[in-house]
C-alpha positions as CSV (number, residue, x, y, z in Angstrom):
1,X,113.8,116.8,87.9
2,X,113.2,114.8,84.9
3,X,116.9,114.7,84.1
4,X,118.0,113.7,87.5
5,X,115.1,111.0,87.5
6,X,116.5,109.9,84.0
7,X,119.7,109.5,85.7
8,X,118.9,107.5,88.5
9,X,116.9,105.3,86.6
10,X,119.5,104.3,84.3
11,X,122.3,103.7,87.0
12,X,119.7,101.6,89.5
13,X,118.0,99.5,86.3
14,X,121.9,99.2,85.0
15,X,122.0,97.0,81.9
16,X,118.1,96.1,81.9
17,X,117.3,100.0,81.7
18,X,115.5,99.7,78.4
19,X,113.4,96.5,78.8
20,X,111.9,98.5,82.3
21,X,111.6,101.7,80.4
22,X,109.2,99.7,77.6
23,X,107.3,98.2,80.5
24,X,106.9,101.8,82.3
25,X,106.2,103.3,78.7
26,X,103.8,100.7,78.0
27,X,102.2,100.7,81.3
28,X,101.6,104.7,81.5
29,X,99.8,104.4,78.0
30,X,97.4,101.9,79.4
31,X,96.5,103.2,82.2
32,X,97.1,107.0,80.9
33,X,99.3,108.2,83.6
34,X,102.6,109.8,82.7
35,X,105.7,108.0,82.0
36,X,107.6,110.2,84.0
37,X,105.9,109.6,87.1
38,X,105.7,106.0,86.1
39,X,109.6,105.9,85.8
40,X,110.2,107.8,89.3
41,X,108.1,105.4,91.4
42,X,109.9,102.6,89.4
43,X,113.7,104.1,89.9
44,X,112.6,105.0,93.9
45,X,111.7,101.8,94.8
46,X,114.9,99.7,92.9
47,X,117.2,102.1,94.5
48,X,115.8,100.8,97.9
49,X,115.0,97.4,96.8
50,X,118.3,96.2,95.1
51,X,120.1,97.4,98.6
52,X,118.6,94.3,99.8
53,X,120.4,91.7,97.5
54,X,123.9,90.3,96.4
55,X,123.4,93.1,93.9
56,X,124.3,90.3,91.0
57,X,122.1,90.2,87.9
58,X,119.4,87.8,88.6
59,X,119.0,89.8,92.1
60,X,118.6,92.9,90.3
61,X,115.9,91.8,88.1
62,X,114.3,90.4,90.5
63,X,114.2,93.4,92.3
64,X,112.8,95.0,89.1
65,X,110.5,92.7,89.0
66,X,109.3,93.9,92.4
67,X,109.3,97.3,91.5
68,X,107.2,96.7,88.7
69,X,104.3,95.0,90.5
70,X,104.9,97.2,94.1
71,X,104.1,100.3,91.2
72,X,101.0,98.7,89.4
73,X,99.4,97.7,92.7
74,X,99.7,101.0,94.3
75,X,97.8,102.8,91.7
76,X,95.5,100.1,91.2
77,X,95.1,100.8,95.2
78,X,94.7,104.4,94.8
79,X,92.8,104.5,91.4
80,X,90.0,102.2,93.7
81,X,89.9,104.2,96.7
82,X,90.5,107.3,94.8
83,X,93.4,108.7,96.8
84,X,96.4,110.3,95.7
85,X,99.2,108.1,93.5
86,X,102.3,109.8,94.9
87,X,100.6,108.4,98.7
88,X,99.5,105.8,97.6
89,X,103.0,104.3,96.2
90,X,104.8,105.7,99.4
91,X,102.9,103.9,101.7
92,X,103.4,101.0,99.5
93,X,107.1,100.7,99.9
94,X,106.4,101.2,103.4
95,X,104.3,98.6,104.0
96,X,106.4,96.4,101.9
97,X,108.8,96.8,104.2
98,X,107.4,95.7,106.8
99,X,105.1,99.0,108.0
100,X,101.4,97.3,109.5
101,X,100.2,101.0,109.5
102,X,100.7,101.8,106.0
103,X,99.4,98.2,105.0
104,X,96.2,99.0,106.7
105,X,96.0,102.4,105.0
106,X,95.8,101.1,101.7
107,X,93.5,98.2,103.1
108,X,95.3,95.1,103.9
109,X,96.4,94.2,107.1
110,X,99.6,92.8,108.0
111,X,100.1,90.6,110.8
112,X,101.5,87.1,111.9
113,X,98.7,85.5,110.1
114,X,98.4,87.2,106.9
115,X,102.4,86.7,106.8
116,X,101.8,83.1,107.3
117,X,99.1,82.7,104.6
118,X,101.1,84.5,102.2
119,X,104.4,82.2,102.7
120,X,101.9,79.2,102.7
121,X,100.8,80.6,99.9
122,X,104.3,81.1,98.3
123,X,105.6,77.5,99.4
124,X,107.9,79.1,102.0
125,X,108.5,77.4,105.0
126,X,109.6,78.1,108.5
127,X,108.4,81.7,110.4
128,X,108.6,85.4,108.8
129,X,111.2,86.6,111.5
130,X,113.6,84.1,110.1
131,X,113.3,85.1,106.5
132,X,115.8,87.9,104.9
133,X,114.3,91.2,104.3
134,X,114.4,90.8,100.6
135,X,112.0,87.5,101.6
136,X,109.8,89.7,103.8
137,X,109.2,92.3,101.1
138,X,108.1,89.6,99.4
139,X,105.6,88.3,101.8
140,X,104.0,91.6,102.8
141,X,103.7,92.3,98.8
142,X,101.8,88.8,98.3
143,X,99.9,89.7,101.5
144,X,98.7,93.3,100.4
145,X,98.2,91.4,96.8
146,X,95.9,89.0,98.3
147,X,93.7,91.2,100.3
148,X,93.3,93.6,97.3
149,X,91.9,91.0,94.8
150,X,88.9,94.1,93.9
151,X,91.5,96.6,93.3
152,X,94.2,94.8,91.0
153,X,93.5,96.3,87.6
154,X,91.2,99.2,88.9
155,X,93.6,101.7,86.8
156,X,93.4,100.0,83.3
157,X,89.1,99.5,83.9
158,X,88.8,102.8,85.0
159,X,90.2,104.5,82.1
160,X,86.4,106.0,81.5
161,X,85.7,107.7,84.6
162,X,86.0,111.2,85.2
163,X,88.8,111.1,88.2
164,X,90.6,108.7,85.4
165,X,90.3,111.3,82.5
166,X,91.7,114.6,84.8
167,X,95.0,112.1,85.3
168,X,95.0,111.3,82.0
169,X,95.1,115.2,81.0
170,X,97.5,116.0,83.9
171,X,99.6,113.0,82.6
172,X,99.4,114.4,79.2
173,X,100.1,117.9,80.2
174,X,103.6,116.9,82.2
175,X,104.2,114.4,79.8
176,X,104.0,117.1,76.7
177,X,106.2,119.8,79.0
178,X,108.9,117.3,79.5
179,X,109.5,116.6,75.6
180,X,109.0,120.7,74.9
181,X,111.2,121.0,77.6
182,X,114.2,118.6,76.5
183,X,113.2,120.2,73.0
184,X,115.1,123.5,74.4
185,X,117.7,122.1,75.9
């Protein structure tokens, strides 16, 4: 699984691969959750994302970009409502695309006028239907950001908690079998 993650990850991050690796690496140590996951919700949510630009450079780093904060959210979400990661980050690409449902189960709700504060917020003008998907992404993300001021860094000031120390040693665990395992093969 690891290998075909590994794989993925380097053909959807193409030519940024290691500068999103160090942030995923980087990330999982602070917040003490395994790389590996870190990494798969990462390489999931490019493959989708970048589908939705020109596919040039600056597209696809901004759709790393994306990736990166759609990730750090959703387990801030879940590490404050103390609900499942893997959940948690699907129904965050789901309501980044556009889902109201799967906004409202990780607490936001998304409707005409969150969307409309968000773009106000953003500088955007004219009215969400017009906007590209890419755009709406974009708009549901600052939306969801917005309405979950209290859970934005809930991961990193948890890391003393007893729900936050059993991921840590789960982390730890798969972290430790991947390396013994790619030390065999």
């Amino acid at each position: 699984d690891v290998s075909e993650m590994e794989s993925k990850f380097d053909v959807v991050f193409r030519a940024m691969e290691k500068d999103v690796d160090g942030w995923a690496t980087k990330f999982a140590k602070n917040i003490g959750r395994s790389k590996y996951d870190i990494k798969t919700y990462l390489a999931d949510a490019q493959n989708l994302l970048v589908g939705f630009t020109d596919g040039s450079d600056e597209a696809r780093r901004s759709s790393a970009d994306l990736a990166q904060e759609m990730t750090s959210l959703a387990l801030d979400i879940a590490s404050f409502a103390n609900t499942d990661e893997d959940v948690a980050v699907q129904r965050m690409t789901k309501a980044v695309m556009g889902e109201s449902e799967a906004g409202k189960e990780l607490g936001a709700v998304l409707n005409d006028l969150t969307r409309a504060e968000a773009m106000q917020r953003m500088g955007m003008k004219g009215t969400y239907e017009k906007l590209t998907q890419y755009d709406k992404m974009l708009v549901n993300l600052n939306a969801i950001q917005y309405q979950s001021k209290d859970a934005i860094g809930d991961c990193a000031n948890s890391l003393d908690r007893y729900e936050s120390k059993t991921r840590q040693q789960q982390a730890a665990m798969k972290d430790l079998k991947v390396t013994v395992g790619n030390g065999l093969l």
